[in-house]
N, C-alpha and C positions, 0 to 999 in steps of 0.2 A: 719796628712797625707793629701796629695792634695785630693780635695774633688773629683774630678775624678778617682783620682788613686785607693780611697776606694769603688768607686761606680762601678769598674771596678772589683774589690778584692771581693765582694759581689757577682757581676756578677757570677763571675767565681765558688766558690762555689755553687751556683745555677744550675749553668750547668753542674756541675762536678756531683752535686747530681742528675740531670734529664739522665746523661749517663749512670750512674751507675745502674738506676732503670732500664734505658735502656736495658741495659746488664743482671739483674736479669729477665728479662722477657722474651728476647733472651736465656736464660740458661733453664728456666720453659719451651720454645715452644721445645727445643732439649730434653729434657728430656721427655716430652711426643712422642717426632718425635722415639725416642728410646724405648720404651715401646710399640711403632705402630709397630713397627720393629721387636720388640721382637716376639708379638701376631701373627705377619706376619709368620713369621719364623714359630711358634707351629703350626699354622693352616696349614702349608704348610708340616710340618714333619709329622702332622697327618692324611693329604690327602694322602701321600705319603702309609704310614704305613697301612691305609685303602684299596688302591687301590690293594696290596700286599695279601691283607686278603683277598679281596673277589676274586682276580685270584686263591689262593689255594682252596678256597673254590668251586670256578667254576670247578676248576679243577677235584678236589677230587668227587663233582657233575658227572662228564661226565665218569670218569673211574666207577662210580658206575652204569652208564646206561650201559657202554660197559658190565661188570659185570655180569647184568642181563639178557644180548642180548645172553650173552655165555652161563649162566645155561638154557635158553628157548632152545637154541641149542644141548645144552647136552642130556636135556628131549626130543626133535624131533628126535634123535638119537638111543635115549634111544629104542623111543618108537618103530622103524624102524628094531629094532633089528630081531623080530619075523616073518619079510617078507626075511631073509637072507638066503641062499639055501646050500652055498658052506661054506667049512672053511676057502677059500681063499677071501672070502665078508666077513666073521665073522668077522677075523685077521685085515683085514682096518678096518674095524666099530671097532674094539678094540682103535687101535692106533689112530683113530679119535677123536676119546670119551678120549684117555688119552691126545692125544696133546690140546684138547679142556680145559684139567682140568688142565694143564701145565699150559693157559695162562689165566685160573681164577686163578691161585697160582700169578701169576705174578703180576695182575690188583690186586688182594687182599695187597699185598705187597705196591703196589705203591697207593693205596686207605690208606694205616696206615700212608705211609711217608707223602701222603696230612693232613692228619688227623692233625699228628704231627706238621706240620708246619701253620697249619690254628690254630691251639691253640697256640703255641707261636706267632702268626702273632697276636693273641684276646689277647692276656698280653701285648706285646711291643701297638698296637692299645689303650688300655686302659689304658698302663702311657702315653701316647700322650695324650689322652683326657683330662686328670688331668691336665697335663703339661699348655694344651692351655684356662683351665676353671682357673687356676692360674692367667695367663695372663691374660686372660679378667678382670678379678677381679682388678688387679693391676692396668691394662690400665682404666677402671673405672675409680679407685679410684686415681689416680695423674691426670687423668682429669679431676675431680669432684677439685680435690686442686689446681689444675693448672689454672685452669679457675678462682675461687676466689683469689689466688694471684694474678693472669690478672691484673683483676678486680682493685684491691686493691694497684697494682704499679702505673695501668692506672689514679687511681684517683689520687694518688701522683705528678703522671707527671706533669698532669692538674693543680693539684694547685702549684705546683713549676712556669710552665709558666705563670700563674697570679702573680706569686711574681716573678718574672723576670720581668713584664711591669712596675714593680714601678720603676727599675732602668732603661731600655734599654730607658727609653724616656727623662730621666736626663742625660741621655752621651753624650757627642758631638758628632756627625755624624761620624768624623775623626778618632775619637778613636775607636768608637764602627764598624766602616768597616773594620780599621786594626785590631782587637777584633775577628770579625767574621774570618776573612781571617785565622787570627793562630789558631781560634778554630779547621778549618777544617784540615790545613796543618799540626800542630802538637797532631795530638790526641788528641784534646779535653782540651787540656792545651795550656792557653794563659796568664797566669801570674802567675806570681812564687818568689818567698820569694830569695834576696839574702842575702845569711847566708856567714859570716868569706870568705866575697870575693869570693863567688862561687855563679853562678845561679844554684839554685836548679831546673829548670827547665831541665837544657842540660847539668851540671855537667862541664861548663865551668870555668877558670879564670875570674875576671872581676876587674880590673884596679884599682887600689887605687882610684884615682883622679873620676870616676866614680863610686866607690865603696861609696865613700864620699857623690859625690851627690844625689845617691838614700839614704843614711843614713841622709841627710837634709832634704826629706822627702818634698819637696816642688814643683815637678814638674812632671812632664810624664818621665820617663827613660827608657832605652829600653835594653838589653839585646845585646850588638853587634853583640855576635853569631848567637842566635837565633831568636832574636828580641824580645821574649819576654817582656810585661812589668813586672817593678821590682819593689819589696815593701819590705823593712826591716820591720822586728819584733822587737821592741825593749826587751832587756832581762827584 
């Protein structure tokens, strides 16, 4: 093989492996970005679910004071009874005392339904909890792995670009500009194997007559379509 053409072919596996790693560590930072998301989300359902709790509970709180403001009323009434003269002052002081006890039946009532909803609000509130000590745990723990794969691609990377300067300083200038140029333009792929007259690069035709001289194996060939350069495998 032209000794450019294999040093460009090396190349390019080099770079194909430093993309890839690329991409695996691209995929680790989304995967923990998802898991941040996730925890987000619990801590936010469970704020929610909290805030919920403690308004029945305030609530349930204040009808208990109105509650007690009514039986201190009922007893001041109560006690009132014995300075009443007529049975036309009796007769109100009756119905005072019974609408008074009317709207402790009432507050008693709506003091059970707070009740009720502040303990299912303490059940849904406490699978939140679970939900978001879950999460943490997870988000931990793909952090804690996320960060050692990092680690562990980072150092590949690095040593892939050290073995990339054995070659990049043996290629000729011209090759290796037009090299760069298709690396960017066509994803990362700038040289590709032509198989039974096809660039396996762009899944193009490629010309007997040219298909021949990249199968001679002696010069730079390029790819008409896409310009890639071309390298037969022999069987």
């Amino acid at each position: 093989m032209n000794e450019q053409l294999e040093l460009l072919k090396k190349l390019q596996e080099i770079d194909s492996e430093i993309l890839s790693l690329a991409d695996k560590a691209d995929q680790l930072s989304k995967k923990i970005g998802k898991d941040s998301l996730i925890l987000k989300e619990a801590r936010a359902s469970y704020e929610a679910a909290k805030s919920r709790h403690e308004e029945a509970v305030k609530k349930r709180k204040g009808k208990e004071l109105e509650l007690k403001e009514l039986h201190e009323k009922i007893e001041k009434s109560k006690a009132k009874s014995g300075a009443l003269k007529t049975n036309k002052e009796y007769e109100a002081h009756l119905r005072e005392i019974e609408s008074l006890k009317k709207a402790t039946d009432d507050i008693e009532v709506e003091i059970l339904n707070f009740m009720e909803d502040a303990d299912k609000l303490a059940k849904i509130l406490n699978e939140k909890s679970i939900t978001v000590k879950k999460a943490e745990e997870e988000w931990k723990k793909d952090e804690q792995l996320t960060e050692t794969d990092k680690n562990k691609i980072i150092s590949e990377i690095e040593a892939n670009k050290s073995k990339r300067l054995e070659f990049t300083g043996r290629i000729e200038k011209e090759h290796y500009e037009f090299y760069m140029d298709l690396l960017k333009k066509l994803g990362g792929s700038a040289v590709a194997e032509a198989k039974d007259e096809i660039c396996q690069g762009c899944n193009t035709n490629i010309p007997p007559q040219l298909f021949n001289e990249v199968k001679a194996d002696n010069k730079i060939i390029h790819c008409y379509y896409c310009h890639r350069f071309l390298y037969h495998k022999e069987k």
